[in-house]
N, C-alpha and C positions, 0 to 999 in steps of 0.2 A: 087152619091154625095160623100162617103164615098170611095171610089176608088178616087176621084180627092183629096180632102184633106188629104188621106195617100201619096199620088203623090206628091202635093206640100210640105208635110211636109219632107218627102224624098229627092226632092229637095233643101230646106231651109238646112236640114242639112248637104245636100254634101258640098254645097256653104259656109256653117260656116265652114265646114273641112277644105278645100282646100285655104279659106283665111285664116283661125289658121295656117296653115302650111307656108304661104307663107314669105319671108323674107323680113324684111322691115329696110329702113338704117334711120337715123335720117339727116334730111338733114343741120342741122347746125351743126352739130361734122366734124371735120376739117379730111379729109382722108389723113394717113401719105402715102406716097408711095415713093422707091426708085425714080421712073420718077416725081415727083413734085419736091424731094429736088434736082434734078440733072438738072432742068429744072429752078427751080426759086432761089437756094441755092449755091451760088458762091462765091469766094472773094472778099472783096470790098460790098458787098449787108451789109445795116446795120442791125443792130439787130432788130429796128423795123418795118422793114420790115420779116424778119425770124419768127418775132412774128405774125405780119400779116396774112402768108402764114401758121404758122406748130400750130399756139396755141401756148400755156405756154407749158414751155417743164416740163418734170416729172421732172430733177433733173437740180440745177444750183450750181456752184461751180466754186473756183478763180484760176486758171489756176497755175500750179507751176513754165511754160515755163515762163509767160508776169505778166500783171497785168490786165488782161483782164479775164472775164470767162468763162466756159464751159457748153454749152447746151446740155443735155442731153436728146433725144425723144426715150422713147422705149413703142414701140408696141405691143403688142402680140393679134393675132386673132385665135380663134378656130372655128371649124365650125364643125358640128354634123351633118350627115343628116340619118332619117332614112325612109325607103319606107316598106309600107303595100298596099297590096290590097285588096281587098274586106271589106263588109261594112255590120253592121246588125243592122238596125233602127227600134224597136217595130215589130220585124218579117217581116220585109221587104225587108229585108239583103238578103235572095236566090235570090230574083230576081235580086235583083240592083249586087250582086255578082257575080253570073254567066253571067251578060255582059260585068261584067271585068275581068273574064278569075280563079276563084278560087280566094283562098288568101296566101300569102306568105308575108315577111319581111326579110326587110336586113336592117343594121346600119352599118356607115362606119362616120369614126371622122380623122381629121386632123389640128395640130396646126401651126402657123405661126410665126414669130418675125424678127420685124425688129427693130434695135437700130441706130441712127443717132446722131455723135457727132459731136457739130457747136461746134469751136473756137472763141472765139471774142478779139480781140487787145483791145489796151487802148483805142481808140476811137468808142467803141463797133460797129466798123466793123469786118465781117469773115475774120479771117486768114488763117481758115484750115476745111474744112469739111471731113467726112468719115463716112461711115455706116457699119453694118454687119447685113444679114437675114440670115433667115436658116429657114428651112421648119422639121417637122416630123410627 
């Protein structure tokens, strides 16, 4: 009896590991992407529609070209990931460990940015889009 509920407790805790690890996106946060603005962000689209589609941008400001403003959407995503294996739960750890092969870790991180500048004319349609990403 005492072998089945260390088993299941060993179980219960790989399964809390493995979903603490796992990545989850919020599904009403608006995902900026070069292919949505290129896909939905054109000339002519009004502004409430780019609000629509990208959110409230971070920065708005009145254009020095027109009398229209300037949307400003910047980005930045970092991502971290690190891997471990092996596992030791109130002394249970050799076994559950040695059937995943020992234990080691590696960490490895990489940032992202992407910045999207909409135009808008007097009539808050896009005059001019353009972006810039860069990865490091």
């Amino acid at each position: 009896m005492s072998n089945q509920i260390r088993n299941l407790f060993v179980a219960g805790a790989l399964s809390l590991t493995l979903m603490a690890c796992a990545n989850t996106a919020d599904n009403d946060e608006k995902q900026l992407t070069v292919g949505l603005v290129q896909k939905e962000i054109t000339k002519g689209v009004s502004a409430l529609k780019v609000a629509q589609t990208l959110g409230s941008p971070n920065i708005v400001k009145k254009s020095p070209d027109t009398n229209g403003e300037v949307w400003i959407y910047d980005k930045i995503s970092q991502t971290k990931s690190d891997s471990r294996l092996g596992i030791n739960v109130l002394g249970a750890g050799s076994d559950v460990a040695a059937l995943l092969g020992g234990s080691s870790s590696q960490s490895e991180s990489s940032s992202r940015s992407l910045t999207v500048i909409i135009k808008l004319d007097e009539q808050d349609n896009v005059s001019d889009v353009s972006y810039f990403r860069s990865a490091y």
